[in-house]
N, C-alpha and C positions, 0 to 999 in steps of 0.2 A: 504494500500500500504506500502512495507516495506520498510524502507532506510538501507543505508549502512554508519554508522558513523566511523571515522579516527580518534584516539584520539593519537598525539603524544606529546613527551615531552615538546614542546614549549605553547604545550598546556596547561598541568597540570601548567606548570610553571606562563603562566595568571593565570590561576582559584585561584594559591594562590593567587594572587595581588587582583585579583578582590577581594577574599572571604576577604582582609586582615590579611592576615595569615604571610604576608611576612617578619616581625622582630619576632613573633614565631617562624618561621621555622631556622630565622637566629643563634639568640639566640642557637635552638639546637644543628643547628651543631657546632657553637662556643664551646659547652657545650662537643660536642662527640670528637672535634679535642682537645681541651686544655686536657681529660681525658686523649685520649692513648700518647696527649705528654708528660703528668706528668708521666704515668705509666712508657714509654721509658725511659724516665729520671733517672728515679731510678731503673729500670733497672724489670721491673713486667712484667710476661706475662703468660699467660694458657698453662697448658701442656696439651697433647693431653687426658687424663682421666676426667683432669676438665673440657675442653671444653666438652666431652662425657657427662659429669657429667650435665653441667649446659643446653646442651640439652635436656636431658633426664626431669629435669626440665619444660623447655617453655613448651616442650609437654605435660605434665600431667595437667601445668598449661590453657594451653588452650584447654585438653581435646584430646587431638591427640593423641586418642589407636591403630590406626594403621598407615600403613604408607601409606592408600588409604587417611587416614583422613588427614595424615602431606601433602599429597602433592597436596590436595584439600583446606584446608588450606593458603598454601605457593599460590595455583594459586589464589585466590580470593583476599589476598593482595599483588598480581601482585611483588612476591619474587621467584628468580630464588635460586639453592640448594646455591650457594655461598653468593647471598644476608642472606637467613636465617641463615647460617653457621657465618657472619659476626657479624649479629644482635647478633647473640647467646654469639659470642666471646667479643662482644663490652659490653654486661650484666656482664658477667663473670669478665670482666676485671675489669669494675666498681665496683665490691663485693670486689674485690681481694687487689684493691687499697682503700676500705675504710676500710678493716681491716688493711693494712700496717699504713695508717695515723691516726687511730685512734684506735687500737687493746688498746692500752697502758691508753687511756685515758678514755674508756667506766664508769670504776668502779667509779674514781674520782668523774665523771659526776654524775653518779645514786647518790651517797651518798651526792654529793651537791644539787641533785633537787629529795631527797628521799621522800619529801611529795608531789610534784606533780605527782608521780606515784601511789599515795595512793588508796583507792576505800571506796566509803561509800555504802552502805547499808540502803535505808531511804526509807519511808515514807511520803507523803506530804499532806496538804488538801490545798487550796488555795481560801481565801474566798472575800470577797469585804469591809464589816467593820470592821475595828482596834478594836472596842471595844468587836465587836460580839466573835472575837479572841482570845482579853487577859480574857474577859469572860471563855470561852472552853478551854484555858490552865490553868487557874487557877482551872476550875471544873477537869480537869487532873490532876493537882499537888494533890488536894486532895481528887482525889480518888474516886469522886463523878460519872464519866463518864471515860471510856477509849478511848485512841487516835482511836481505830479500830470504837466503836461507834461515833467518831466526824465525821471519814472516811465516816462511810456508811450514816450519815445524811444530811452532807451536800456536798460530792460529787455529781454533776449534771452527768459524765460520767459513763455512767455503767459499761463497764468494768473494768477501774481504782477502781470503786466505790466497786465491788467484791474484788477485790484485796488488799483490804483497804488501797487504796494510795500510795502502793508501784510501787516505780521507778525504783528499780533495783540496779545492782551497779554502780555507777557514780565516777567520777572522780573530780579533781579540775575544767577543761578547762568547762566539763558540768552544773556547777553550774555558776550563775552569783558571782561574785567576795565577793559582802557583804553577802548570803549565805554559800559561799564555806569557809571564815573565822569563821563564827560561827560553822559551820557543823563539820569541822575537828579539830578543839578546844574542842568539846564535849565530856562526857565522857559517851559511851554506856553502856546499852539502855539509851537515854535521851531527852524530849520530848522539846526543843529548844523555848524561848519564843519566839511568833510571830514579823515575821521581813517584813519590808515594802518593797514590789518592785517596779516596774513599772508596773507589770502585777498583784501586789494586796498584799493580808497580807499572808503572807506562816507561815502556824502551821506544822511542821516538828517534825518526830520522828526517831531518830538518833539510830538506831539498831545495826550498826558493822562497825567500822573501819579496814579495812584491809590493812595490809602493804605491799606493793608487795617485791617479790623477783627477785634477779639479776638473773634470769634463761635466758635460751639461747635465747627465744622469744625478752624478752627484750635487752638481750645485742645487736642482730640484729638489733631492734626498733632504738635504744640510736646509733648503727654505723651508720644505715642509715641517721637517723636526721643532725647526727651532720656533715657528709657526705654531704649529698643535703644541708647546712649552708655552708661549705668549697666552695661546686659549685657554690651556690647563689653567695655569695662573690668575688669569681675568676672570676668569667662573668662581674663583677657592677666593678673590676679592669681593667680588658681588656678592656672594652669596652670605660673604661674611660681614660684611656694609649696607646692602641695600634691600629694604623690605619687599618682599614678591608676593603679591597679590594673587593667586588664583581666582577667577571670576567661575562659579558651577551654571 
């Protein structure tokens, strides 16, 4: 037997409480009114190419090659053309204003945290005895065994175990703190004596450090961050200063 369900706004409006969504949701809009008030403020807005611009964008980003797709899309998250046209403008503004506020300071930033952008290149075995360890590095120091055959003897994963240990390129955040100080102190190729963690003794073999550059990926990265820190900030101000009225 089939029903006929009514879902209107008062409705949605429980499900967030129910689901407790209701200081997320507040949070956001706090988030999206204090943006275009700072934008008005200093006087930022889209002109009609960039808004084109930053459409042209969502869509590719969500895959919307035609405009059967953009407007099957737009009904499935329940967006009339002016709600999307909003959304799109309310994106756009927020790019617009984190280059105005931070255009100036990108570079500063990279050159002061120019080694947490670094990338290493390594290698790992991770085994259970300390001594089984300095053992196997020291038959590496001289010569007696290579790091590749430590890899494939005592790796238990096969595929890592193929790959003789290698991780890939990592960064500072992907290491735990007392690896990621010896690891980018080293001077490649260099096979790191074994260091203790919580998860065991790591025999690492330090192939390449590589120094990122200020390219446009990252200058975006470095706006954005320090952008969403400006937001974080300005909310944890508001919130803690300025009376918010809910109207039911």
């Amino acid at each position: 037997m089939s029903q006929s369900i009514t879902i209107t706004a008062e409705d949605i409006l429980k499900q967030v409480k129910l689901s407790l969504k209701t200081s997320e949701l507040i949070e956001a809009i706090i988030t999206r009114k204090m943006i275009a008030n700072t934008a008005e403020e200093i006087g930022i807005k889209l002109e009609a190419e960039e808004l084109q611009e930053m459409a042209d964008k969502y869509r590719k980003m969500y895959k919307l090659l035609s405009e059967e797709d953009t407007w099957a899309w737009m009904k499935k998250n329940h967006l009339s053309l002016d709600d999307f046209e909003e959304f799109v403008y309310y994106q756009g503004l927020s790019t617009k204003l984190a280059v105005h506020l931070f255009a100036d300071k990108i570079e500063p930033y990279f050159y002061e945290h120019q080694l947490d952008y670094a990338g290493v290149v390594m290698h790992e075995v991770v085994l259970e005895d300390e001594d089984l360890a300095m053992e196997l590095f020291y038959s590496i120091q001289e010569g007696e065994m290579s790091f590749y055959d430590v890899a494939h003897k005592y790796i238990e994963d096969k595929e890592l175990r193929r790959k003789g240990g290698y991780r890939g390129i990592l960064s500072r955040k992907d290491l735990k703190p007392e690896i990621s100080a010896a690891v980018f102190a080293a001077t490649p190729p260099e096979v790191l004596k074994p260091i203790v963690t919580s998860k065991g003794v790591h025999l690492i073999l330090v192939e390449e450090i590589i120094e990122r550059k200020l390219d446009n990926w990252l200058r975006n990265k470095i706006a954005t961050d320090l952008f969403n820190d400006w937001v974080s900030n300005s909310l944890i101000d508001f919130q803690a200063n300025k009376n918010i009225e809910i109207c039911n």
